[in-house]
N, C-alpha and C positions, 0 to 999 in steps of 0.2 A: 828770348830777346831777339828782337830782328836788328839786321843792321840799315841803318836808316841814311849811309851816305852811300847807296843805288837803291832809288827807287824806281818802278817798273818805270818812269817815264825821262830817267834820266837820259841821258844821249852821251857817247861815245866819240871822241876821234879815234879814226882809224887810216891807219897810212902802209901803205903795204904795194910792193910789185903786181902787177897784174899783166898778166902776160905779156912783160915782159916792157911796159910801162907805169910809172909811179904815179900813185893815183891817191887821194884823200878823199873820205868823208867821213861827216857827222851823223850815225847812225842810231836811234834807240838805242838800251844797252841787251835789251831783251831780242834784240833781233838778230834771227840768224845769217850763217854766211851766205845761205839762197836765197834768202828773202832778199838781203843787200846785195846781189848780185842782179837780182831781176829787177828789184823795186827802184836799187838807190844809184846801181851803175850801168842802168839799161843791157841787162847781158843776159836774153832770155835762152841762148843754149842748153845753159842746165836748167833740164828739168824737173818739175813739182809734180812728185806722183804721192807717193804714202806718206811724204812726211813722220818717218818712222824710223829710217834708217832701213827700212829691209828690202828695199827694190835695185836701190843703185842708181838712179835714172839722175840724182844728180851729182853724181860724185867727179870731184875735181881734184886735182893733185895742188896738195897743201904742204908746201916745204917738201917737196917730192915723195910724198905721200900721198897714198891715196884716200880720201877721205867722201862720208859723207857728209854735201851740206849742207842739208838739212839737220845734223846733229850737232853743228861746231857755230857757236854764236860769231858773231863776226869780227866782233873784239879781238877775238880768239887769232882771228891774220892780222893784227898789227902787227906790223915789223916784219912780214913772213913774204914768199915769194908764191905768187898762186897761178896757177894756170889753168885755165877752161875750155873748150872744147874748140871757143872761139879764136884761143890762143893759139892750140894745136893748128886747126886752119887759117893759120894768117897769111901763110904764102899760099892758098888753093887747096883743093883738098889734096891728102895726102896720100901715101902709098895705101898706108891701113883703111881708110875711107875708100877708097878705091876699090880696094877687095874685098870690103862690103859689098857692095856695091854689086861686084861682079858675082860675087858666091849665090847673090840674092838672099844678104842675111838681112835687107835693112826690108821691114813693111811695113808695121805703122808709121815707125819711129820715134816712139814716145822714149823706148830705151836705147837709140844709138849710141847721144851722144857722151850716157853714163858706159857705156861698152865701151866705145872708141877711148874714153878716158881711163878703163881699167887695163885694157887691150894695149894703150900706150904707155903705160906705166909697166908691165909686165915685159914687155921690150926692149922697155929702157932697160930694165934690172934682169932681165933674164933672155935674151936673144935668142937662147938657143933650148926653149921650154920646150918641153914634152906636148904631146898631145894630152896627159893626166893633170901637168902642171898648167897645162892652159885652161883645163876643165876649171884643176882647183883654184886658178888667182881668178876668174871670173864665176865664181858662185858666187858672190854678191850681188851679180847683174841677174834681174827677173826680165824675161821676152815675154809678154803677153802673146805674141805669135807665134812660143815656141822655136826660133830661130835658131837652136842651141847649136847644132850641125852643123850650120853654117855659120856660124862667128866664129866656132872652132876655125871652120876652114880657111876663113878670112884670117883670119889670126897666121895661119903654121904659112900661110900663102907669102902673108906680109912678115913674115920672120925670114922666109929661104930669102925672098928679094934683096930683104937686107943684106944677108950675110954673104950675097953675091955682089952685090953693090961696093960690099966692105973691103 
């Protein structure tokens, strides 16, 4: 027996923070949170690679979580507080962007801006990460260019700054 009050074309409100501004819309119910992020609230930062869940490339911190969204339907952030890449850089880029930058971990960049969102999440929660705990909170980010070395570095670079800053 299926249930027959959502059907694939029913539409969704959805009200939710968005970095750091309150924002609504009416979305499919079947659509995810990337899709509604690029389609419905013009915010192509995060990117659409595997649509799988196993690259990383769009993942944005969901109720301070880090999430892929590509796997969390959109519904899913009503009421929740979200933040994207494009939140992170709202005052310019940032220290961690920065030192991408300089390490020379960014090249295509089809995965920054999923990096820079794990990378900043791991900071938030862990400032003072290992170089093995930086390995491990960024094994969900895949580099097509291999970059791995360098994000590391950019990472332990934008952790000490902080914690001189601090």
């Amino acid at each position: 027996m299926t249930d027959s009050s959502v059907h694939p074309t029913s539409e969704v409100a959805v009200a939710l923070e968005l970095n750091g501004e309150n924002v609504r819309a009416t979305i499919p119910a079947h659509r995810t949170l990337l899709d509604m992020l690029r389609d419905d609230l013009g915010l192509c930062g995060t990117k659409r690679c595997c649509a799988e869940g196993e690259c990383g490339a769009c993942s944005v911190l969901l109720d301070g979580e880090l999430v892929n969204s590509c796997l969390v339907l959109g519904a899913e952030a009503d009421g929740g507080a979200l933040l994207t890449i494009e939140g992170v850089s709202m005052g310019g880029i940032t220290d961690l962007q920065a030192e991408f930058l300089a390490a020379g971990a960014v090249q295509c960049g089809v995965c920054i801006p999923g990096q820079v969102m794990a990378a900043e999440q791991l900071l938030r929660t862990n400032p003072n990460a290992s170089r093995d705990e930086i390995r491990d909170a960024m094994s969900g980010n895949l580099c097509r260019c291999a970059s791995y070395q360098r994000i590391v570095e950019a990472i332990q670079t934008a952790a000490a700054g902080r914690q001189t800053d601090a």
